[in-house]
C-alpha positions in Angstrom: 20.2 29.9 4.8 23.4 28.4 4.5 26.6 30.7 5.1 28.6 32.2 1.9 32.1 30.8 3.5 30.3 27.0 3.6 28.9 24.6 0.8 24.8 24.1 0.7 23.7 21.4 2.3 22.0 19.0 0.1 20.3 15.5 0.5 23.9 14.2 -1.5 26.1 16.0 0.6 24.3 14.4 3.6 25.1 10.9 2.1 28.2 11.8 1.3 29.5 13.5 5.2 27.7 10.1 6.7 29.9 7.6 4.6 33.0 9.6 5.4 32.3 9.7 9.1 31.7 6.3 9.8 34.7 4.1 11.2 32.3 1.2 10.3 34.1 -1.5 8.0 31.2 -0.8 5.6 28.2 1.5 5.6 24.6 2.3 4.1 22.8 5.4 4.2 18.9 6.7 3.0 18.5 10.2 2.9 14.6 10.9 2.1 13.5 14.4 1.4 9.0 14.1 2.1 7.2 17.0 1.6 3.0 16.9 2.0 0.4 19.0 1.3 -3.1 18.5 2.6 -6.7 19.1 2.9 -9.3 18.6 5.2 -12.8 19.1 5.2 -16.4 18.9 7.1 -19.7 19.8 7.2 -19.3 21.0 3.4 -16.8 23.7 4.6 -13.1 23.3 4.5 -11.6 22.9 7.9 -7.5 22.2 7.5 -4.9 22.6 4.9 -0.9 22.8 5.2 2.2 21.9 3.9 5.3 20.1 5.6 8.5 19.2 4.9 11.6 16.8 6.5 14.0 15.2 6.0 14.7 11.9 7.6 18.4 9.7 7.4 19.0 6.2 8.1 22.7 4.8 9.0 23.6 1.3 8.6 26.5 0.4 9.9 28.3 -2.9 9.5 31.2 -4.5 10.7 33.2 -7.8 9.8 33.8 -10.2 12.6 35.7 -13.7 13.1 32.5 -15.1 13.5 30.4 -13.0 10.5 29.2 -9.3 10.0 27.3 -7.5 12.6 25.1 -4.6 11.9 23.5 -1.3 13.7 20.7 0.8 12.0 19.9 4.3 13.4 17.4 6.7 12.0 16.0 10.3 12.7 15.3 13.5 11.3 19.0 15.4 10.4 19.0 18.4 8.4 22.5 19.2 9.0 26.2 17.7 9.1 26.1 17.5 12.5 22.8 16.1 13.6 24.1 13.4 10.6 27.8 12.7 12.4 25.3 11.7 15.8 23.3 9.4 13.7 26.4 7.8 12.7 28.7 7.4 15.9 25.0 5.6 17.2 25.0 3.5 14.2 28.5 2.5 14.5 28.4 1.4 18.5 25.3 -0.3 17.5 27.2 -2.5 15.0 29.9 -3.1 17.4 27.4 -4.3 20.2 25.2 -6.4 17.9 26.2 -10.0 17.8 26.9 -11.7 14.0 23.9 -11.0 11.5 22.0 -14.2 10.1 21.3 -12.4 7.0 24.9 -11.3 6.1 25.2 -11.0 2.8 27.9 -9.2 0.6 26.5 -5.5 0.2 25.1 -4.3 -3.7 28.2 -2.5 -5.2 28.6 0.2 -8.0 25.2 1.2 -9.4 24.7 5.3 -9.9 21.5 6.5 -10.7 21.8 9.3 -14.1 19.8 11.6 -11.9 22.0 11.0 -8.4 22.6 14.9 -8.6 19.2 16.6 -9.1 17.7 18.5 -6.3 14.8 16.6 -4.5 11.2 17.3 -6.1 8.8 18.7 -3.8 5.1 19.3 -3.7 2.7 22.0 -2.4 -0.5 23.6 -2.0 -0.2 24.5 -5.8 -1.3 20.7 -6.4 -4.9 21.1 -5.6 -5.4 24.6 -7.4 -7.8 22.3 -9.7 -9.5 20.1 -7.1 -10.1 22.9 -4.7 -12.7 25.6 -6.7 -14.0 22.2 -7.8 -14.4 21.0 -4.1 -16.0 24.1 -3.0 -18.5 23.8 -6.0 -19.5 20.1 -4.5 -20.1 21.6 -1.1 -22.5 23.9 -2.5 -24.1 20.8 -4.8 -24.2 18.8 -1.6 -25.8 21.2 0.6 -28.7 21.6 -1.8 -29.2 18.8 -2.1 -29.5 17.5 1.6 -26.1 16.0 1.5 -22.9 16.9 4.2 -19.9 16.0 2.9 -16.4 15.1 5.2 -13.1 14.4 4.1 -9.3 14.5 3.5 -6.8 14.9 0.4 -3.3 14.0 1.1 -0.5 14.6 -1.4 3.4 13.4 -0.5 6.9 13.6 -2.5 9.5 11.7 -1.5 13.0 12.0 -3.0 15.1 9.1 -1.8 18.5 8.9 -2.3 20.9 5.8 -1.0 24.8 5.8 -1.4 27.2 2.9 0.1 30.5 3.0 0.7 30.6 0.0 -2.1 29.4 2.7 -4.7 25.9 3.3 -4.5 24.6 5.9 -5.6 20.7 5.9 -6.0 17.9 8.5 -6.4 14.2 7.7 -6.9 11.2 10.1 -6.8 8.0 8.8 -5.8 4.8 10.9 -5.8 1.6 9.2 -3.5 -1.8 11.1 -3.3 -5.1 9.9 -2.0 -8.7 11.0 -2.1 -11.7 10.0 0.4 -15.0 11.4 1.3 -17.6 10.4 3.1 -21.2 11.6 2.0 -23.9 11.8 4.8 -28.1 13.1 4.6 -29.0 16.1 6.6 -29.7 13.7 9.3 -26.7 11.8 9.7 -28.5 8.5 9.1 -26.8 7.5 6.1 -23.4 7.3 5.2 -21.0 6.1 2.2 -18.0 6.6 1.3 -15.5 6.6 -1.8 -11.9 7.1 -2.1 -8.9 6.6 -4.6 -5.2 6.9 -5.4 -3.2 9.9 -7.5 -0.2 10.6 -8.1 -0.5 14.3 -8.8 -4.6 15.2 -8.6 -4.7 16.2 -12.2 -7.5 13.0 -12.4 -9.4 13.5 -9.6 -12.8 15.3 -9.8 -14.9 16.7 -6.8 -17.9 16.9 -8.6 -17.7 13.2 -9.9 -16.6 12.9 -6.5 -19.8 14.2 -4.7 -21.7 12.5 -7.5 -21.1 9.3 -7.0 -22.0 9.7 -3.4 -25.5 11.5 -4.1 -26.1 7.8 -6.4 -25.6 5.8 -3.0 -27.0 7.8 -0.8 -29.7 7.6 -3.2 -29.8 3.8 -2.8 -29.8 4.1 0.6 -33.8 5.5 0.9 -35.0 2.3 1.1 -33.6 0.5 4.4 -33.8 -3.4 4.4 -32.5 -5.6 7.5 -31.2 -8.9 6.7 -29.4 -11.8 8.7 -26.1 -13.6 8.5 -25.5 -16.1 6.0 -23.6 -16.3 2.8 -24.4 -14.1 0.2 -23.9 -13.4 -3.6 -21.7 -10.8 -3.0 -19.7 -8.0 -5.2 -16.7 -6.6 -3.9 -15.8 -3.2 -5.6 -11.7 -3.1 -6.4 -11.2 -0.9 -3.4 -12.8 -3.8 -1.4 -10.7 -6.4 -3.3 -7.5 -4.5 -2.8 -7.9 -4.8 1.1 -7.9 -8.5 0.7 -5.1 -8.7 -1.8 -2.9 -6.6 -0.5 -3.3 -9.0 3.2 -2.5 -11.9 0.6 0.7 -10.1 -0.6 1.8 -9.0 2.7 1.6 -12.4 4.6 3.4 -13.8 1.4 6.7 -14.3 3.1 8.8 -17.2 2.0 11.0 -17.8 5.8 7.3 -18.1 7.4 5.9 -20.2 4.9 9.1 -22.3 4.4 9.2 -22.8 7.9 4.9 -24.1 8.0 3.5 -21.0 9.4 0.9 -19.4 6.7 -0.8 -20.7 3.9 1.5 -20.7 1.5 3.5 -23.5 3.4 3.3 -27.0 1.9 1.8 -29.7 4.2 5.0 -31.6 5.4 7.5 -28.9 4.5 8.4 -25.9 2.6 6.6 -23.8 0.7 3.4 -23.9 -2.7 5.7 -22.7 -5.1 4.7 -24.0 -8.1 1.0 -25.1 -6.7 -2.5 -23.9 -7.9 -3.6 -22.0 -5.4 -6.2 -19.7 -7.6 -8.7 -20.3 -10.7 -6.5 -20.5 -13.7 -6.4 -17.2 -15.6 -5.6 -15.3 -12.2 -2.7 -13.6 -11.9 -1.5 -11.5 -9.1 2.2 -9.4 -9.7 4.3 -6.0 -8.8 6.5 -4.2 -11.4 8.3 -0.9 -10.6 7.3 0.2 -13.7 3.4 -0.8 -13.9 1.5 2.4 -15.2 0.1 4.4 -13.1 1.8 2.2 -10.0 5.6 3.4 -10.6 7.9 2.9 -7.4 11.3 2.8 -6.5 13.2 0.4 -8.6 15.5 -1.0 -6.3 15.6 -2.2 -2.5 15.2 0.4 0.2 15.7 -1.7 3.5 16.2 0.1 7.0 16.0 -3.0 9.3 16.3 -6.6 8.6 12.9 -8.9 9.3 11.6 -12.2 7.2 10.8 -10.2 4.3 13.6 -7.3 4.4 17.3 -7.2 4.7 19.8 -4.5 5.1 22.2 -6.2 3.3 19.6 -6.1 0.4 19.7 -2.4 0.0 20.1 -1.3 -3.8 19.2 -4.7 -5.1 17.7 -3.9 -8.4 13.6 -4.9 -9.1 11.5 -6.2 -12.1 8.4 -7.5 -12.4 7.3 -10.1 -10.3 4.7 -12.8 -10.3 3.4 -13.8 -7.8 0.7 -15.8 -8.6 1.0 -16.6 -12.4 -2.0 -18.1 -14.3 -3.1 -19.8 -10.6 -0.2 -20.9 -9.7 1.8 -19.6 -6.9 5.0 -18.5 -8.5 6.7 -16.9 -5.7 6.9 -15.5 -3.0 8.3 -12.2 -0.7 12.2 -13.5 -0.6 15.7 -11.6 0.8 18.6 -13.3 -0.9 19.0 -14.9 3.2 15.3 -16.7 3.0 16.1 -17.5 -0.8 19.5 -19.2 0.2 17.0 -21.0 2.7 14.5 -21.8 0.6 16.5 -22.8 -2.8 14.5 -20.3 -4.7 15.2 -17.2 -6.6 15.5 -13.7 -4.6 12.0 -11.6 -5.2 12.3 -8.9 -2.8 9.1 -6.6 -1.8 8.0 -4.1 -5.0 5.6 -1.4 -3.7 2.9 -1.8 -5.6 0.4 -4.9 -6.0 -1.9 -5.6 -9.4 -4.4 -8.2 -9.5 -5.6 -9.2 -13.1 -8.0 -12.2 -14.6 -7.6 -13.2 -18.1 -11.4 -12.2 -19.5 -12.6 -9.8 -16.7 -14.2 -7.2 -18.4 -16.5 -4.5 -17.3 -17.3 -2.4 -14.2 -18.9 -3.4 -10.3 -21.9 -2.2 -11.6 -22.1 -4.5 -14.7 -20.9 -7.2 -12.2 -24.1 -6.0 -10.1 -26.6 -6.5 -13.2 -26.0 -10.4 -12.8 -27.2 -11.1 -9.9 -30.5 -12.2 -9.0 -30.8 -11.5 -5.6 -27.1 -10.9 -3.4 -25.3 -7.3 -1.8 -22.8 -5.5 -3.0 -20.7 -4.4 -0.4 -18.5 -0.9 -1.4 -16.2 -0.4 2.1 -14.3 -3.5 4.3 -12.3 -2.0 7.1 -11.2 -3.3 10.8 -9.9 -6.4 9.1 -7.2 -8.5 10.9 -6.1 -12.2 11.1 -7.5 -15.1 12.3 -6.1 -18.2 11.2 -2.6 -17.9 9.7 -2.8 -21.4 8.1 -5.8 -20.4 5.6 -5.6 -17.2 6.0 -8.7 -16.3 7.4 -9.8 -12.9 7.6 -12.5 -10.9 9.7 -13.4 -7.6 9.4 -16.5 -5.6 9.1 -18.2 -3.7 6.5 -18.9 0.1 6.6 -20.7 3.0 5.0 -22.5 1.0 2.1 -23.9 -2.5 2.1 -26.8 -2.4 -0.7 -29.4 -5.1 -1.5 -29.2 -6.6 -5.2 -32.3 -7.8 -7.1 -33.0 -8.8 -10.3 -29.6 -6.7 -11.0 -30.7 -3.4 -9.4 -29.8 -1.9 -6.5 -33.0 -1.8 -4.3 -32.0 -0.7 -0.9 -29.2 0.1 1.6 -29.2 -3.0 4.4 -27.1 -3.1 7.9 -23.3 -4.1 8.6 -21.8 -7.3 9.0 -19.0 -9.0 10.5 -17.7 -11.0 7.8 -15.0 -14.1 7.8 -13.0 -14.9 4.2 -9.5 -15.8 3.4 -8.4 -14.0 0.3 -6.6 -16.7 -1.4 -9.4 -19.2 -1.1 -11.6 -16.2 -2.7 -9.4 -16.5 -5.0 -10.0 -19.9 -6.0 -14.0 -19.0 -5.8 -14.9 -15.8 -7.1 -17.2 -16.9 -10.6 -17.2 -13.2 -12.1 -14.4 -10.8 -12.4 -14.5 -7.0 -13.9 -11.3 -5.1 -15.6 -8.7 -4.7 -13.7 -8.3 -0.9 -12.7 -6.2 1.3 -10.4 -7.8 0.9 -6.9 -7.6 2.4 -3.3 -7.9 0.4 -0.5 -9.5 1.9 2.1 -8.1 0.2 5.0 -4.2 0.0 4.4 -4.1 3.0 1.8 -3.6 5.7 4.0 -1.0 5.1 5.7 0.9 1.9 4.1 -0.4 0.5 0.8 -1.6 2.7 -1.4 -0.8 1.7 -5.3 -3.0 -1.3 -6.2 -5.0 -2.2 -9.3 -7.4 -4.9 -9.3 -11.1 -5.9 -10.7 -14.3 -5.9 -8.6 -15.0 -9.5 -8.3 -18.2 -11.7 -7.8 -18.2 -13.9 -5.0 -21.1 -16.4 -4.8 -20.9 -17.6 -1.5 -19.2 -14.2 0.6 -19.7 -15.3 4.3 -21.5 -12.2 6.7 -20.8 -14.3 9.8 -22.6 -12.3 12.0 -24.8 -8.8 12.1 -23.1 -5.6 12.8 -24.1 -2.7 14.6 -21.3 -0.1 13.1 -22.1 2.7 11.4 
């Protein structure tokens, strides 16, 4: 509790004490207020559950030199004036022993937020007072009907709010929630798995959850061993958002500029402006993209290729970048766009892949082909070739055999090799585009994505697997 004599210490008041501390020339600061609430489960019995709360601050300090601005960036958790003043004073001697900043640009000035002085918004427990009765209901479904059930629910709110001594004062509220569960038989010989994205749980539903795994276990009875080769091959949108989002974040404009990914153009610069996808495929972020919302503006605590300090409370629209095939543009700081002549199209948090006529769902993607897999989880991917953008990874907890469109049997894991731009370019069938989870970076790092499952005639299984 705060004391009667002294003023309650809020999230504004800590951005406020920072930017009157600092003997920088010029300062940034990022106050974010995360709370979480969670859920864990296992062996159809709930295991875990709790709720926690910080609050983390970021100083940037920057000071102007004969030969250009320098910069220091400190974070930490700081929950009170003092613990604030420390983060400061280490920001400040950073910026005095950093040598001139590449990236200097002149900071964002006087942009305020309407809702700068509302408290943060924080979640709880209380979030999954639908999902959990319903959860416990699928444990009971799943143990009668031979099935074990394991997973996790995570729920987060973060309140950020970023003021500058050249008149910033932002606030932006982002909610993030995930499902995933993964369904087993009594004897542990089967798995799959199936996840999503929420932003408050009202739309998630354990027993649709638990349902959906009974139907692949259920495809599963039949077991069928196959070799490598290429196959007709659908990719779920959770299994098309781990590919996407690789393309998005290896989108940099300084590496490709400079001829180090595949978006740089054989004897220099970048593909703006090439086809690099069917026509009719369009990849894009908005801030505003329903269902996707995130922060509005740039929220920048180091400087890299694709991030600047300097950048912080840059405003953000939509984006395309890929528009009807063509590369359009790519992850740009105003330094990299000075570099690279064009416009600045900073990071947005949220990724949507759509293709002009896709229509349906994976499983009506599923009913036309002949003979080919549909493969539900990718995971372990990582890059191999920078140049194409080659992928590997494996697959995990459902590959199924197609035939004649049905789903016939469950078959092993593969290693697989793809670039997802040149899928992009392949792919004959696409279904509607729909919020998506991917399993591999949502987690943790990527978690707002909506894409179609797509078709892929030729999806190379480079080698057999022995993962579970």
């Amino acid at each position: 509790m705060h004391s009667p004599t002294q003023p309650r210490v809020t999230p504004q008041s800590l951005v406020e004490h920072a930017l009157a501390a600092t003997i920088a020339d010029e300062c940034v600061v990022v106050v974010r207020d995360r709370t979480s609430a969670n859920l864990r489960w296992a062996g159809n019995t709930l295991t875990t559950n709790g709720v926690m709360h910080g609050v983390d601050v970021t100083v940037v300090s920057f000071i102007h030199r004969a030969d250009g601005t320098s910069t220091g960036s400190v974070s930490g958790s700081a929950t009170d004036q003092a613990q604030v003043s420390a983060l400061v004073t280490a920001a400040d001697a950073a910026a005095r022993a950093a040598s001139a900043a590449e990236d200097a640009a002149e900071l964002v000035r006087d942009r305020t937020s309407p809702d700068w002085d509302e408290e943060p918004v924080r979640t709880g427990i209380h979030t999954y007072d639908a999902f959990a009765p319903a959860l416990g209901e699928a444990f009971g479904r799943a143990e009668a009907g031979g099935r074990v059930l394991y997973g996790f629910v995570n729920h987060e709110l973060t309140t950020t709010y970023l003021g500058s001594t050249t008149g910033l004062r932002l606030r932006h509220v982002q909610p993030t929630g995930h499902y995933g569960c993964t369904g087993k038989t009594a004897d542990l010989s089967q798995s799959a798995w199936v996840g999503g994205a929420t932003r408050d749980f009202s739309d998630v539903d354990a027993l649709a959850m638990d349902a959906e795994l009974e139907q692949r276990l259920g495809w599963g009875a039949r077991r069928v061993d196959l070799p490598a080769g290429r196959y007709d091959t659908v990719l779920p949108p959770s299994a098309v958002a781990d590919l996407m989002i690789d393309a998005y974040w290896y989108a940099g404009a300084r590496v490709a500029h400079e001829g180090q990914s595949v978006y740089s153009r054989r004897g220099g610069g970048t593909r703006v402006g090439e086809r690099i996808a069917r026509e009719g495929v369009h990849l894009l972020s908005d801030p505003s993209y329903a269902g996707l919302e995130c922060s509005p503006f740039v929220v920048a605590s180091s400087s890299g290729n694709e991030s600047s300090v300097f950048d912080n409370g840059l405003p953000l629209g939509r984006t395309d970048w890929v528009r009807d095939g063509e590369l359009a543009a790519l992850l740009q700081t105003r330094h990299s766009a000075a570099v690279t002549g064009l416009p600045v199209t900073p990071a947005i948090d949220n990724l949507v892949l759509d293709v002009d006529g896709g229509t349906g769902s994976t499983q009506d993607l599923v009913a036309g082909v002949e003979r080919g897999l549909l493969v539900t989880c990718l995971w372990y991917i990582r890059e191999v070739d920078p140049q194409t953008l080659l992928l590997t990874g494996l697959t995990r907890d459902g590959v199924y055999l197609v035939e004649g469109g049905e789903i016939t049997g469950a078959v092993n894991n593969f290693r697989w090799n793809e670039s997802p731009v040149d899928l992009l370019g392949r792919f004959s069938h696409a279904g509607a585009t729909e919020q998506s989870f991917s399993r591999e970076w949502g987690d943790d790092y990527f978690s707002r994505t909506a894409t179609p499952a797509l078709r892929v005639p030729d999806f190379n299984m480079s080698s057999v697997s022995q993962a579970m």
